[in-house]
ZAMARGU-4260 file (C-alpha; in steps of 0.2 Angstrom, whole numbers, plus 5000, padded with zeros to 4 digits):
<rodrens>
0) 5059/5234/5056 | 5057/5215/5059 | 5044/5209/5049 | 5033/5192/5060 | 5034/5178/5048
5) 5022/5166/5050 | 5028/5150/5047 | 5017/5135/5040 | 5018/5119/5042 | 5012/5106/5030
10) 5003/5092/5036 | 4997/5075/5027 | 4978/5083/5027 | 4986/5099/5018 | 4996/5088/5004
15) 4981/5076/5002 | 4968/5092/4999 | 4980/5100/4987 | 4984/5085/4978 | 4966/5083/4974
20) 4965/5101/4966 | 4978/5095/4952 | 4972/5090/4938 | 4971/5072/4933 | 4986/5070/4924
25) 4996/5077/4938 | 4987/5066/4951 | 4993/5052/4940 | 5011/5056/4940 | 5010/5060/4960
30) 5004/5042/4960 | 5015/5033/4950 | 5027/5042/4960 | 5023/5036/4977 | 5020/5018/4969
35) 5039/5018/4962 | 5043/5025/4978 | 5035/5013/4988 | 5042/4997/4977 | 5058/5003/4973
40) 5063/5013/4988 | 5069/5032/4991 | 5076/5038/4974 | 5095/5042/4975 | 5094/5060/4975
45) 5077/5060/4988 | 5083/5067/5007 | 5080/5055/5019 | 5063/5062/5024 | 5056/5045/5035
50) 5061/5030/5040 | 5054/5020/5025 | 5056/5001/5035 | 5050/5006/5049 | 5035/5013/5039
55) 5034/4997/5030 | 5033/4988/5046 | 5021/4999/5054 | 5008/4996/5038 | 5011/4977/5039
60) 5006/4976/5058 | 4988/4983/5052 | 4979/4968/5044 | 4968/4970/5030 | 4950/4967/5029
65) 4943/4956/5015 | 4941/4971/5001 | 4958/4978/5005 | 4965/4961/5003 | 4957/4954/4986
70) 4961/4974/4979 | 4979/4970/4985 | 4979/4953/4976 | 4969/4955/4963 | 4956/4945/4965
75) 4939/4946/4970 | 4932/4942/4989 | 4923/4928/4983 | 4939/4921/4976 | 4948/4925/4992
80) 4935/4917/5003 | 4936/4902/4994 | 4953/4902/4995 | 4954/4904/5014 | 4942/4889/5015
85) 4954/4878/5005 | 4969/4885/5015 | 4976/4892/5002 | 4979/4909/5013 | 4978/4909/5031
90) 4962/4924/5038 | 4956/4928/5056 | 4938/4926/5057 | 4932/4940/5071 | 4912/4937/5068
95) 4908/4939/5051 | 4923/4949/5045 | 4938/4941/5040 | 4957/4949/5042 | 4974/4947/5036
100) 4990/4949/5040 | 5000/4958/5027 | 5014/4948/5027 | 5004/4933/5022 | 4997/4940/5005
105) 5012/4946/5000 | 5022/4929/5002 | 5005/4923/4991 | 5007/4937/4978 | 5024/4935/4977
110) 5023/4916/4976 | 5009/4919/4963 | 5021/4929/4953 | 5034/4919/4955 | 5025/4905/4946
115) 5017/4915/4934 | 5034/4920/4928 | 5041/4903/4927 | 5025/4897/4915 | 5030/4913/4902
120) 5047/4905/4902
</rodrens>
């Protein structure tokens, strides 16, 4: 006898919901996982499960909105509204909202770095 094996695919919603029933300290690790993951790249031994430039790319065609953007840089939006009226960072201005293109803030964080470094030097 054949036995019907149903088979389940997992989907990004199914991983999410799971991953918010581990405890903390596992959530933690899942994160620092996916940070290292995403700064690093793919660990050695990973399979190659995505296209992870292509995914890159496809996160840095959305812009950010003024909270994503300060969270990403580390500063708060009144800091990063002050800073697109000097010119320090270039924003679009659709209404009242502001957005920004990825790629600008990280040229700018990784500028601020850059010079942070050289003063601990």
């Amino acid at each position: 006898m054949q036995k019907n094996l149903e088979v389940k695919m997992l989907t990004a919603e199914k991983i999410i919901k799971e991953i918010y029933l581990l405890p903390i300290k596992e959530r933690e690790k899942i994160a620092r996982h996916i940070i290292e993951f995403g700064i690093r790249g793919p660990h050695p031994d990973a399979p190659e499960i995505l296209d992870i430039e292509a995914w890159q790319d496809e996160i840095a065609r959305k812009p950010f909105n003024l909270k994503q953007a300060s969270e990403y840089l580390g500063v708060s939006t009144v800091t990063l509204r002050r800073w697109v009226k000097t010119g320090r960072i270039l924003a679009y201005k659709i209404g009242r909202a502001y957005t920004f293109d990825v790629r600008d803030l990280k040229k700018l964080k990784k500028a601020h770095l850059t010079k942070k470094a050289a003063k601990n030097l």
